[in-house]
DSSP file (Angstrom, degrees, kcal/mol; ACC not computed):
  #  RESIDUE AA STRUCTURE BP1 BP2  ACC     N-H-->O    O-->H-N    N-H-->O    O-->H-N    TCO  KAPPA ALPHA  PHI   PSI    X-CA   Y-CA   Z-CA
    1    1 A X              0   0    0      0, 0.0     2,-0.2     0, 0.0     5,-0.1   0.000 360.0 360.0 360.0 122.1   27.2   -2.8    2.8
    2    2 A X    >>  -     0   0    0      1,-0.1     3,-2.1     4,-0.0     4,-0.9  -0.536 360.0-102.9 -73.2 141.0   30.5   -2.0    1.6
    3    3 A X  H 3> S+     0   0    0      1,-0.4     4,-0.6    -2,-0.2    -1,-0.1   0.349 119.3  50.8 -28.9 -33.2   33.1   -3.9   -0.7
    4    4 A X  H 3> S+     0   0    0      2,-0.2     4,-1.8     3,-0.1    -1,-0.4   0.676 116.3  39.7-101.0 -40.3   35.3   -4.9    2.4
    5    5 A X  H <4 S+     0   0    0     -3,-2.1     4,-0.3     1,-0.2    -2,-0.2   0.802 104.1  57.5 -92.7  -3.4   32.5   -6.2    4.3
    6    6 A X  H >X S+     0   0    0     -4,-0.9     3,-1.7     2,-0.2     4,-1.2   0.907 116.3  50.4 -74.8 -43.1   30.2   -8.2    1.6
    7    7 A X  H >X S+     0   0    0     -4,-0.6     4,-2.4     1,-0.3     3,-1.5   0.872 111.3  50.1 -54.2 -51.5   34.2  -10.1    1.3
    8    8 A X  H 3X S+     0   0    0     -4,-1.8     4,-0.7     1,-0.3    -1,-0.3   0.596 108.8  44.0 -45.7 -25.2   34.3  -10.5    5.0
    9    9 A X  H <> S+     0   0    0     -3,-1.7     4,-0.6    -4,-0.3    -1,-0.3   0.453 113.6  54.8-102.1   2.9   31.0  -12.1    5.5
   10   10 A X  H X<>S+     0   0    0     -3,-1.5     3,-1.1    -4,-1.2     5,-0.8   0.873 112.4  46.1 -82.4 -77.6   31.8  -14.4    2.4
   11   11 A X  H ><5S+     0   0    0     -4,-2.4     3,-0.9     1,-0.2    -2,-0.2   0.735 105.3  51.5 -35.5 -38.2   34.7  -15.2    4.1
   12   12 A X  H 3<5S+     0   0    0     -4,-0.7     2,-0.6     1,-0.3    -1,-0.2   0.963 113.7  53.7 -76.5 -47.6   33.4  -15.9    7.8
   13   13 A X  T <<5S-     0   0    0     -3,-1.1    -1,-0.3    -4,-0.6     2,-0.2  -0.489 106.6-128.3 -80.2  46.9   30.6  -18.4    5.8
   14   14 A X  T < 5 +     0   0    0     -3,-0.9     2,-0.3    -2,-0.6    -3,-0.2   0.426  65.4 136.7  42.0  35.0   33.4  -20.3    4.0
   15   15 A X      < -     0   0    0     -5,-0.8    -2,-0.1    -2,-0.2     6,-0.1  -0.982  53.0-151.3-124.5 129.1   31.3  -19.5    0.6
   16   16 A X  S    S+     0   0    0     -2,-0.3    -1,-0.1    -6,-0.1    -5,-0.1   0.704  78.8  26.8 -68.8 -56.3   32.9  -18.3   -2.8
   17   17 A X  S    S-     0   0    0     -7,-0.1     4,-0.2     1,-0.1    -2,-0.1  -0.102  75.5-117.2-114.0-165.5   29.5  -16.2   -4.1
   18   18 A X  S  > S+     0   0    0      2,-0.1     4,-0.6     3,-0.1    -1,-0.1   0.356 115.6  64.2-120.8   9.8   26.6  -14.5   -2.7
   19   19 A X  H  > S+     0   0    0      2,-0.2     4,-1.4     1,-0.1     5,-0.1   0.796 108.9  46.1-102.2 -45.5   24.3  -17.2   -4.6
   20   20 A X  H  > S+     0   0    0      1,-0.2     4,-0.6     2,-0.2    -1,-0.1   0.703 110.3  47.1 -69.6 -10.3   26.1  -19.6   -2.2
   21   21 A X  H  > S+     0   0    0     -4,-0.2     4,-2.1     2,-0.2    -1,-0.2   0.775 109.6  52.1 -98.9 -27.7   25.7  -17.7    0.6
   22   22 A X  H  < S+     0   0    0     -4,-0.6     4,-0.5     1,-0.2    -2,-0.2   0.715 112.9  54.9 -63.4 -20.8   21.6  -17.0   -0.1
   23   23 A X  H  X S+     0   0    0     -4,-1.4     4,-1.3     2,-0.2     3,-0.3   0.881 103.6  45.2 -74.1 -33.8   21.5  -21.0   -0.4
   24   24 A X  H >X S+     0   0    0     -4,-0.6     4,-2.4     1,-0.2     3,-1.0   0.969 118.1  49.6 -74.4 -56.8   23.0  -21.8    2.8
   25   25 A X  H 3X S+     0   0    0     -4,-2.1     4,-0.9     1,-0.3    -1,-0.2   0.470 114.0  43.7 -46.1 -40.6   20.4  -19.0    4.0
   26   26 A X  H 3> S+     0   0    0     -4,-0.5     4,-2.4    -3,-0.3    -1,-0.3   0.892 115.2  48.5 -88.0 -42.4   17.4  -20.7    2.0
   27   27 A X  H <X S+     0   0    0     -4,-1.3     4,-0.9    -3,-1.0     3,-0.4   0.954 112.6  47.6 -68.8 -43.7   18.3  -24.2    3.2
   28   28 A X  H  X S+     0   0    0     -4,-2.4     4,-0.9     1,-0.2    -1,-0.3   0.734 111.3  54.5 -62.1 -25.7   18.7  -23.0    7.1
   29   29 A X  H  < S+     0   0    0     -4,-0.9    -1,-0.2     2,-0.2    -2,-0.2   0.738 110.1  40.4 -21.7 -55.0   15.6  -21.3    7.0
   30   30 A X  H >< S+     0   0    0     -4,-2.4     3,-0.8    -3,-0.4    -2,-0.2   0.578 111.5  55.0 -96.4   1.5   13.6  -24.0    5.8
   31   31 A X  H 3< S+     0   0    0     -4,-0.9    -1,-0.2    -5,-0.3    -2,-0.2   0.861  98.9  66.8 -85.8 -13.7   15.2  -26.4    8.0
   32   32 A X  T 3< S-     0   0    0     -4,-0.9    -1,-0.2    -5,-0.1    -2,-0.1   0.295 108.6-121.1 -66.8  15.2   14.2  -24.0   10.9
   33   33 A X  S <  S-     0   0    0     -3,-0.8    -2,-0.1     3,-0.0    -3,-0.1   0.837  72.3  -0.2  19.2 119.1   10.2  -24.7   10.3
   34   34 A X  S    S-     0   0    0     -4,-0.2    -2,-0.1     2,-0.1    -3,-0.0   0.172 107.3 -24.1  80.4 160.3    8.7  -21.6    9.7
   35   35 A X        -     0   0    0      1,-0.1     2,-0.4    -5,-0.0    -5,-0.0  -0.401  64.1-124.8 -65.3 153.8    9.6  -17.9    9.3
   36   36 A X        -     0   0    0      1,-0.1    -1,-0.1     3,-0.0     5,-0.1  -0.930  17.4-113.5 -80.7 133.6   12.6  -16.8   10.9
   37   37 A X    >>  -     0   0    0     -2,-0.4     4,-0.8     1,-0.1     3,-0.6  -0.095  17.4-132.2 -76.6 125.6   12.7  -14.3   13.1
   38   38 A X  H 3> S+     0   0    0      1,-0.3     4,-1.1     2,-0.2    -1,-0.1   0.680 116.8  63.1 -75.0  -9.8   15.0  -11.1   11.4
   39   39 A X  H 3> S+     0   0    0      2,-0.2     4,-2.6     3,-0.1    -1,-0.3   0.995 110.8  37.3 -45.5 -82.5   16.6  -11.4   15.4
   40   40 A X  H <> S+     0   0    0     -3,-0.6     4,-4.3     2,-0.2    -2,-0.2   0.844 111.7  60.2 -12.3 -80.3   17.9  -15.5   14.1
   41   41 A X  H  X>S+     0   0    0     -4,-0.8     4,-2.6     1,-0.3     5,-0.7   0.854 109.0  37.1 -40.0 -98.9   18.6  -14.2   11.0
   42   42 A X  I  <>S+     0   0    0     -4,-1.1     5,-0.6     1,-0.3     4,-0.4   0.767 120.2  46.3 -25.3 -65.3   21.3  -11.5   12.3
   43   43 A X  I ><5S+     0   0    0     -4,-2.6     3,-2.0     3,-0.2    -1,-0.3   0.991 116.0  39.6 -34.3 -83.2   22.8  -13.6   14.9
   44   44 A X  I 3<5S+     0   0    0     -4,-4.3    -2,-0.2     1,-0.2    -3,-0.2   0.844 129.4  28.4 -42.7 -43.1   23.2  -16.7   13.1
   45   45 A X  I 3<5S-     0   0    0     -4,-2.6    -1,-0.2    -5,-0.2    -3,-0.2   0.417 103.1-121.2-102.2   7.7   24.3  -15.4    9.8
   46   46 A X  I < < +     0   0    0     -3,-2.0     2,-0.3    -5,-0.7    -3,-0.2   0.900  64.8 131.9  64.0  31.2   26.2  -11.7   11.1
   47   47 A X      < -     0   0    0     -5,-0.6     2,-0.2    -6,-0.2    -1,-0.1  -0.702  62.3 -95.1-111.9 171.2   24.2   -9.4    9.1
   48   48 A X    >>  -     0   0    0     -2,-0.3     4,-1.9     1,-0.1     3,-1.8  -0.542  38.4-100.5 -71.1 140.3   22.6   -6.2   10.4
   49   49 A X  H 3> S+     0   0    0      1,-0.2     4,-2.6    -2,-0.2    -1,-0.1   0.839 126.1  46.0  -2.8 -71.8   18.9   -6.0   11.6
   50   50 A X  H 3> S+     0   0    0      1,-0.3     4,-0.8     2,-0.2    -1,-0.2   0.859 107.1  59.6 -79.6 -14.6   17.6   -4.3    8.0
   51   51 A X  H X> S+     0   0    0     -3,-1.8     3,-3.0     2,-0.2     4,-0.6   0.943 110.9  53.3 -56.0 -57.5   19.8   -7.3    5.9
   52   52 A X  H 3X S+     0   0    0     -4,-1.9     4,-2.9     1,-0.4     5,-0.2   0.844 100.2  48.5 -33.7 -42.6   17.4   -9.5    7.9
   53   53 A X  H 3X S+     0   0    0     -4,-2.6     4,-0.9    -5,-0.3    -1,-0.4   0.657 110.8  51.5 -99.0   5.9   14.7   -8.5    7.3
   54   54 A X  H XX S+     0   0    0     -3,-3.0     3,-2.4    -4,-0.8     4,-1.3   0.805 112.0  48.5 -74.5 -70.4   15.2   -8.5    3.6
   55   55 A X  H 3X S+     0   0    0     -4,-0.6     4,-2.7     1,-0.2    -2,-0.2   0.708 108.1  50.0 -21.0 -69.7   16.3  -11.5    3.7
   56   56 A X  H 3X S+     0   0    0     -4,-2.9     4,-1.1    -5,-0.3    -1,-0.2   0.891 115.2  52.0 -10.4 -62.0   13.2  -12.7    5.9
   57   57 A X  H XX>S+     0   0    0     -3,-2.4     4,-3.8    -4,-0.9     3,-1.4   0.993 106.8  50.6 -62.2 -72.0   11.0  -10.8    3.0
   58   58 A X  H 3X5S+     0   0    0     -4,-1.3     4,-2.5    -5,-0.3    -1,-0.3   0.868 113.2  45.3 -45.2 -45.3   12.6  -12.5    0.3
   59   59 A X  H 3<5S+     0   0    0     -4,-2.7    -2,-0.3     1,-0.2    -1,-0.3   0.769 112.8  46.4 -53.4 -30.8   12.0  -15.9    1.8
   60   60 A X  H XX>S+     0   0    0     -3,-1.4     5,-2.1    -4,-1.1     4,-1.1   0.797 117.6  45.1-106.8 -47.8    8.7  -15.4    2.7
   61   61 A X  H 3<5S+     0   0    0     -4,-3.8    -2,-0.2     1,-0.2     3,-0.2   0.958 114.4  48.6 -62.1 -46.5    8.0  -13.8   -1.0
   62   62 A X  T 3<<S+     0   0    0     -4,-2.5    -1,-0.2    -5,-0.5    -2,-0.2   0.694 114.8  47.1 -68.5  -7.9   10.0  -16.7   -2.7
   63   63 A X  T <45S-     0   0    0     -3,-1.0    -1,-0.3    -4,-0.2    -2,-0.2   0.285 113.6-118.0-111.4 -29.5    7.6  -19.3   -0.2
   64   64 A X  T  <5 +     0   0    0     -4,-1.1     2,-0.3     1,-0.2    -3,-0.2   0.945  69.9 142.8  71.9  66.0    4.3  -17.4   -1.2
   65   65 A X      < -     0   0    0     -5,-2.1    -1,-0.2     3,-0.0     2,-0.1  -0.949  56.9 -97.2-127.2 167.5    3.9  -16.5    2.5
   66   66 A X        -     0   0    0     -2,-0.3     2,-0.4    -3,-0.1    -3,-0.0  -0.501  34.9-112.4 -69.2 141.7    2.7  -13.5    4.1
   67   67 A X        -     0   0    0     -2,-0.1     2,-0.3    -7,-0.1    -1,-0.1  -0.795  36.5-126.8 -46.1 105.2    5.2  -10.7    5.5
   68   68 A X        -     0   0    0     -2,-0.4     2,-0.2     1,-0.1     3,-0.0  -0.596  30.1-103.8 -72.3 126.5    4.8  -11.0    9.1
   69   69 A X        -     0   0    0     -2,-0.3     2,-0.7     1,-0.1    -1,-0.1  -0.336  43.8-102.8 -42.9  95.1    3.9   -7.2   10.6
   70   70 A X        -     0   0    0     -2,-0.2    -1,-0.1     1,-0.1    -3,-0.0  -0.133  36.1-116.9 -16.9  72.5    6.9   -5.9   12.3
   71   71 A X        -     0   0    0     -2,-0.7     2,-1.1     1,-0.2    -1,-0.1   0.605  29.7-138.0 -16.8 159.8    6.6   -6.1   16.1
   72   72 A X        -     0   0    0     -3,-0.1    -1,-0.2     2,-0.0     2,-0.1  -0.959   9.0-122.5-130.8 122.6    6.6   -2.9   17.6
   73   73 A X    >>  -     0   0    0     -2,-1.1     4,-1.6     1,-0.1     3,-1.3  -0.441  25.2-118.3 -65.5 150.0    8.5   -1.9   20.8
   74   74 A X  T 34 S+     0   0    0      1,-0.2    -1,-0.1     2,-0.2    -2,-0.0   0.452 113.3  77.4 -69.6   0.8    6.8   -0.5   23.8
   75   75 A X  T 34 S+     0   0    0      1,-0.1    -1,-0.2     3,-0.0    -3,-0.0   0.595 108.0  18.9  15.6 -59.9    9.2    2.3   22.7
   76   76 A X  T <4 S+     0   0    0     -3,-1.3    -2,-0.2     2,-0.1    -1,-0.1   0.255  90.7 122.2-122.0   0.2    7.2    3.5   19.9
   77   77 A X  S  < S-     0   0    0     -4,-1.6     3,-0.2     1,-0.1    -3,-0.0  -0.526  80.9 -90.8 -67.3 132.8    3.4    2.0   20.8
   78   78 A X        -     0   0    0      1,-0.1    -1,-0.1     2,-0.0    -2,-0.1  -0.152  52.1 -84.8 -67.2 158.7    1.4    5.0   20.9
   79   79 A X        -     0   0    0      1,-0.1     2,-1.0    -3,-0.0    -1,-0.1  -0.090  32.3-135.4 -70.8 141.0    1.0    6.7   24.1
   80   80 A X        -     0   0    0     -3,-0.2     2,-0.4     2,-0.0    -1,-0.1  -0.775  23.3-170.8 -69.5  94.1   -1.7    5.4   26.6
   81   81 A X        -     0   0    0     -2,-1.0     2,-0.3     3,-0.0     3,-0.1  -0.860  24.6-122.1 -96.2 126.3   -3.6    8.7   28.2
   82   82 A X        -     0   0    0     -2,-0.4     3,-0.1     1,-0.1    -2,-0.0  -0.618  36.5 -95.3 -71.5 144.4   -6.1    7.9   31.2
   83   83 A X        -     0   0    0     -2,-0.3     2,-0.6     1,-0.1    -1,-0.1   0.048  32.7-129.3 -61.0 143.3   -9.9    9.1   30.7
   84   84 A X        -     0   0    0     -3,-0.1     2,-1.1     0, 0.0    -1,-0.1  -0.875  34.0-117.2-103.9 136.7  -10.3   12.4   32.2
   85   85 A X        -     0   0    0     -2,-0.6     2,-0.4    -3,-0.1    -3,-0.0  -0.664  26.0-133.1 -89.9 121.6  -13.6   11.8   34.4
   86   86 A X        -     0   0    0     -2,-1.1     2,-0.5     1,-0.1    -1,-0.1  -0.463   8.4-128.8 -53.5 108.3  -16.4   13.8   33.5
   87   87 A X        -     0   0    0     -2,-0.4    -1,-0.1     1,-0.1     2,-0.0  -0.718  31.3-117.1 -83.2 129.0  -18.6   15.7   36.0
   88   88 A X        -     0   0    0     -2,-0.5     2,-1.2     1,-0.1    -1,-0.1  -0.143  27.5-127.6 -69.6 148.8  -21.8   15.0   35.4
   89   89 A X        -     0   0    0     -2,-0.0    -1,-0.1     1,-0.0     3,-0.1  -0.729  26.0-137.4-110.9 106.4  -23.6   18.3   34.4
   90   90 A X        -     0   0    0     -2,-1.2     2,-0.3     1,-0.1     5,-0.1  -0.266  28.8 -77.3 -61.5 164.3  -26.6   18.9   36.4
   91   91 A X    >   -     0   0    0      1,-0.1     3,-1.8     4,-0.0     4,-0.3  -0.494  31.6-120.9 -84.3 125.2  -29.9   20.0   35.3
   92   92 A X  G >  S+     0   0    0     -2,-0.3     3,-2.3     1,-0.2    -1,-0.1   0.819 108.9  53.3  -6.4 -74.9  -30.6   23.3   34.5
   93   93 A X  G 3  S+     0   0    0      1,-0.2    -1,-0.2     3,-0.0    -3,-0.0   0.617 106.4  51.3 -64.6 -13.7  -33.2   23.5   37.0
   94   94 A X  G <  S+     0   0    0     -3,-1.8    -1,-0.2     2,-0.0    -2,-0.2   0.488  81.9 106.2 -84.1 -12.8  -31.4   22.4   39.5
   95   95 A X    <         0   0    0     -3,-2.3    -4,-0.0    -4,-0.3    -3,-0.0  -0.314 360.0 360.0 -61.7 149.5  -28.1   24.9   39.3
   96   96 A X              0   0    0     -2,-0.1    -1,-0.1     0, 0.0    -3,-0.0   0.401 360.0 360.0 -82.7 360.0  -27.9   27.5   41.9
Protein backbone atom coordinates (compact mmCIF):
# COMPACT_ATOMS: atom_id res chain seq x y z
CA UNK A 1 0.00 0.00 0.00
CA UNK A 2 1.52 3.17 -0.85
CA UNK A 3 2.05 6.46 1.16
CA UNK A 4 -0.89 8.20 -0.69
CA UNK A 5 -3.26 5.48 -0.06
CA UNK A 6 -2.50 4.27 3.73
CA UNK A 7 -3.47 8.64 4.06
CA UNK A 8 -6.57 8.07 2.05
CA UNK A 9 -8.03 5.26 3.82
CA UNK A 10 -7.18 7.09 7.17
CA UNK A 11 -8.96 9.76 5.88
CA UNK A 12 -12.25 7.97 4.46
CA UNK A 13 -12.39 6.29 8.37
CA UNK A 14 -12.22 9.72 9.97
CA UNK A 15 -9.19 8.24 12.13
CA UNK A 16 -5.83 10.08 12.90
CA UNK A 17 -3.41 6.61 13.26
CA UNK A 18 -3.43 3.19 11.97
CA UNK A 19 -3.82 1.96 15.88
CA UNK A 20 -7.16 3.81 15.60
CA UNK A 21 -8.05 2.47 12.58
CA UNK A 22 -7.09 -1.49 13.77
CA UNK A 23 -9.42 -0.58 16.81
CA UNK A 24 -12.41 0.42 14.93
CA UNK A 25 -11.45 -2.96 12.96
CA UNK A 26 -11.11 -5.07 16.31
CA UNK A 27 -14.30 -3.56 17.78
CA UNK A 28 -16.51 -4.22 14.42
CA UNK A 29 -15.29 -7.60 14.24
CA UNK A 30 -16.17 -8.66 17.47
CA UNK A 31 -19.41 -6.94 17.43
CA UNK A 32 -20.04 -8.96 14.15
CA UNK A 33 -20.12 -12.56 16.19
CA UNK A 34 -17.61 -14.60 14.86
CA UNK A 35 -14.84 -14.52 12.12
CA UNK A 36 -15.36 -12.24 9.41
CA UNK A 37 -15.36 -13.15 6.27
CA UNK A 38 -12.00 -11.40 4.27
CA UNK A 39 -15.20 -10.50 1.52
CA UNK A 40 -16.89 -8.10 4.83
CA UNK A 41 -13.70 -7.18 5.67
CA UNK A 42 -12.94 -5.43 2.10
CA UNK A 43 -16.18 -4.06 1.60
CA UNK A 44 -16.86 -2.60 4.80
CA UNK A 45 -13.49 -1.20 5.60
CA UNK A 46 -12.02 -0.48 1.50
CA UNK A 47 -9.05 -2.58 1.66
CA UNK A 48 -7.99 -5.13 -0.89
CA UNK A 49 -8.80 -8.92 -0.70
CA UNK A 50 -4.99 -9.85 0.74
CA UNK A 51 -5.29 -6.61 3.50
CA UNK A 52 -8.28 -8.76 4.54
CA UNK A 53 -7.19 -11.51 5.03
CA UNK A 54 -4.37 -10.29 7.17
CA UNK A 55 -6.46 -8.57 9.01
CA UNK A 56 -8.92 -11.69 9.41
CA UNK A 57 -5.46 -13.65 10.47
CA UNK A 58 -4.50 -11.20 12.99
CA UNK A 59 -7.83 -11.28 14.64
CA UNK A 60 -8.25 -14.70 14.70
CA UNK A 61 -4.41 -15.06 16.10
CA UNK A 62 -5.04 -12.17 18.62
CA UNK A 63 -8.68 -14.28 19.69
CA UNK A 64 -6.64 -17.73 19.94
CA UNK A 65 -8.86 -18.98 17.13
CA UNK A 66 -8.15 -21.14 14.24
CA UNK A 67 -7.35 -19.65 10.68
CA UNK A 68 -10.28 -20.69 8.77
CA UNK A 69 -8.97 -22.71 5.34
CA UNK A 70 -9.30 -20.52 2.42
CA UNK A 71 -12.38 -21.44 0.30
CA UNK A 72 -11.40 -22.50 -2.91
CA UNK A 73 -13.17 -21.50 -6.27
CA UNK A 74 -14.55 -24.05 -8.65
CA UNK A 75 -11.82 -22.18 -10.67
CA UNK A 76 -8.94 -23.83 -9.18
CA UNK A 77 -10.65 -27.29 -7.51
CA UNK A 78 -8.77 -29.97 -9.15
CA UNK A 79 -10.14 -31.29 -12.27
CA UNK A 80 -12.87 -34.11 -12.09
CA UNK A 81 -11.91 -36.96 -14.87
CA UNK A 82 -14.75 -39.75 -15.43
CA UNK A 83 -13.59 -43.50 -14.77
CA UNK A 84 -12.60 -44.97 -18.00
CA UNK A 85 -14.74 -48.39 -17.90
CA UNK A 86 -12.72 -51.37 -17.90
CA UNK A 87 -13.38 -54.42 -20.19
CA UNK A 88 -13.46 -57.19 -18.38
CA UNK A 89 -10.56 -59.46 -19.54
CA UNK A 90 -11.74 -62.80 -20.35
CA UNK A 91 -10.12 -66.02 -19.47
CA UNK A 92 -7.41 -67.29 -21.10
CA UNK A 93 -9.23 -70.35 -22.02
CA UNK A 94 -11.79 -68.79 -23.41
CA UNK A 95 -9.98 -66.22 -26.00
CA UNK A 96 -10.20 -67.11 -29.62
Amino acid sequence: MTGQRKTELLDMHHVGTHLELMLRFAAWATNKGGIPAPEDIAAHFDVSKATAYRWRNAFCNAHGLPIPAPRLSSRFAPPVFPRKSRARRQPASNRN
